[in-house]
C-alpha positions in Angstrom: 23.8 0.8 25.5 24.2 0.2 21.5 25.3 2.7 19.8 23.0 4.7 17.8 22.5 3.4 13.9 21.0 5.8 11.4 20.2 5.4 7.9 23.3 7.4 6.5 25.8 4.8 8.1 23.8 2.2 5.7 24.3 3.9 2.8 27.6 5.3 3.9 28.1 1.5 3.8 26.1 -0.2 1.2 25.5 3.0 -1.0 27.7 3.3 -3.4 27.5 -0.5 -4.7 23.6 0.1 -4.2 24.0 3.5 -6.7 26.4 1.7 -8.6 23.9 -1.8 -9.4 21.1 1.0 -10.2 22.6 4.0 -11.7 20.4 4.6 -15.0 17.4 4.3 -12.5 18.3 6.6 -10.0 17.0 10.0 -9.9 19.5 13.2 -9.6 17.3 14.3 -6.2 17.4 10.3 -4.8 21.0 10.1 -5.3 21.0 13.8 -3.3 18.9 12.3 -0.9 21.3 9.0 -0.5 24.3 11.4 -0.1 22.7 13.5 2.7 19.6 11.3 4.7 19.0 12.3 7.6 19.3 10.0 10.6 15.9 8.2 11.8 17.5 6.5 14.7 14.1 5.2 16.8 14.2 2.3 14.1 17.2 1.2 13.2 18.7 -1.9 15.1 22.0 -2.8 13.4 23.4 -3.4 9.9 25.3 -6.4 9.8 26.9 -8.7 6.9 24.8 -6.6 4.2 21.5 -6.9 6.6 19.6 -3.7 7.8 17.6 -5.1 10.8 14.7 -2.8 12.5 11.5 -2.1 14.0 8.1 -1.5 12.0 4.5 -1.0 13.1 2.4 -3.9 11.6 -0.8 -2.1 11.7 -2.8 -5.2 10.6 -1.9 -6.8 13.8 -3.4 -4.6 16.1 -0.2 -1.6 15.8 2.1 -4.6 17.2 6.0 -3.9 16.8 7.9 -5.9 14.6 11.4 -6.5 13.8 12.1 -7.3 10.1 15.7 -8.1 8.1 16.4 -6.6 4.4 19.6 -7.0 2.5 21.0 -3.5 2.5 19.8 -3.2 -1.5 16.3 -3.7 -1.1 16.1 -1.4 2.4 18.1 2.0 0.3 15.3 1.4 -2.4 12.2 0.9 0.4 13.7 4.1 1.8 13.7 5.8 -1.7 10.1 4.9 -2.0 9.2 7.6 0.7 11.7 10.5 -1.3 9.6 13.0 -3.1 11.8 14.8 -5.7 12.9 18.7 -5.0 9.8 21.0 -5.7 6.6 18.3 -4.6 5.2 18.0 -1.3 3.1 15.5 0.3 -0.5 16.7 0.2 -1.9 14.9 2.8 0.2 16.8 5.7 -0.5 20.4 3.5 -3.1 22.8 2.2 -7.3 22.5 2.7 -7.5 19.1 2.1 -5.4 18.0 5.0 -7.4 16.0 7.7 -7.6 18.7 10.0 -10.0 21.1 9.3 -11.3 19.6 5.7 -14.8 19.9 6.3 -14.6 23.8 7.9 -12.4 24.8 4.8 -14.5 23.5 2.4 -17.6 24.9 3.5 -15.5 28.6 3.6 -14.3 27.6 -0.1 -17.7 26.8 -1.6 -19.1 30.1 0.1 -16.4 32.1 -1.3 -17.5 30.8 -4.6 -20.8 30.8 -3.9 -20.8 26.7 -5.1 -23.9 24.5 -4.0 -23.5 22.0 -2.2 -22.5 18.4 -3.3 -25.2 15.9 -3.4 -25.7 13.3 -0.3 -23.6 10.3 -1.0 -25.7 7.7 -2.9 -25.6 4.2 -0.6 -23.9 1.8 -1.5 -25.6 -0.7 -4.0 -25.4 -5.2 -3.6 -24.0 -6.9 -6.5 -27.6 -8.0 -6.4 -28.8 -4.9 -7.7 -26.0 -3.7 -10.0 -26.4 -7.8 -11.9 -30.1 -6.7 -12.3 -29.4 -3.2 -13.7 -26.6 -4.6 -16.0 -28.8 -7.9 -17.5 -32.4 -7.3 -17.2 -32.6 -10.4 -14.8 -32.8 -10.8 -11.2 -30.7 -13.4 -9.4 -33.1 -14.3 -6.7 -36.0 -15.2 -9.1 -36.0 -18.7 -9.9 -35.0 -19.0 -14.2 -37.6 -22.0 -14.5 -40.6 -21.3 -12.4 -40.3 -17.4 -12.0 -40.8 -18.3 -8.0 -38.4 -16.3 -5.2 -35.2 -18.0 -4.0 -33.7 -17.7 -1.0 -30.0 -18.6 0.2 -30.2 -20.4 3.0 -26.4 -21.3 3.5 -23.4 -21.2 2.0 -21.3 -24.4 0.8 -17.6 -24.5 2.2 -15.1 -24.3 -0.9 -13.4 -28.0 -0.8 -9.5 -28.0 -1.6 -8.4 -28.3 -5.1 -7.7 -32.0 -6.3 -4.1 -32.4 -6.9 -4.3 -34.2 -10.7 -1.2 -36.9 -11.3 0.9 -35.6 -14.2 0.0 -37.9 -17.5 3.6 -40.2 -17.8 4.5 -40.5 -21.3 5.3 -44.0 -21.9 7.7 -44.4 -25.3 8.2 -48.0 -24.9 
């Protein structure tokens, strides 16, 4: 069994060159945070040579696993990413707009204010339409004959032509 690698022993080991290379950028609470993380060990493989190796969830792959490589640099400032400073907090895990019970809340808020409803949602309009309402003109009526046009297919985009670079010839 491995032992266990957590996030402090990369910056324990990386951190202070990493806070060193970006000190004027560095907030007061993401240097807190860099001093005092604490572990998330389901991810972390190992930290070798200046590489953080671990697991990720690649959720445009169907939420397939995935092991990726940083230098040790660019995984501290990834990890800073996700550091909110002292005194915010992430809204979407907090208060009546959380996921949860959003549409029950809302309803008890706009009673409690005695608010109308909103509006239904107005569908969604083609960029048909929205050319029409912006110019006046309609793209599937024929600029010569005023007749209707149809698309009947679609051409395939052909690859770009590679052009030769002109040679300048001094001679």
């Amino acid at each position: 069994m491995r032992p266990v690698l957590e996030v402090a022993d990369i910056f324990r080991r990386h951190g202070e060159a990493f806070r060193a290379a970006q000190r004027s950028h560095l907030s007061r609470d993401q240097r807190r945070v860099m001093t005092a993380v604490e572990a998330c060990r389901s991810r972390l493989i190992d930290c070798e040579g200046g590489t953080v190796r671990f697991h990720w969830k690649d959720y445009r792959a169907h939420d397939k696993h995935k092991v990726i490589s940083l230098q040790a640099d660019e995984f501290i400032r990834r990890f800073l990413l996700h550091v909110l400073p002292s005194g915010f907090r992430r809204i979407r895990y907090f208060g009546f707009l959380a996921n949860t019970h959003r549409t029950a809340k809302l309803i008890q808020i706009r009673a409690a204010l005695d608010t109308p409803e909103p509006p239904p949602k107005v569908p969604s309009v083609g960029y048909r339409e929205i050319y029409a309402t912006l110019t006046g003109r309609r793209l599937d009526v024929c600029p010569c004959c005023g007749g209707r046009m149809i698309e009947v297919g679609t051409l395939p985009r052909t690859p770009p032509v590679s052009r030769a670079t002109p040679r300048c010839d001094s001679s």
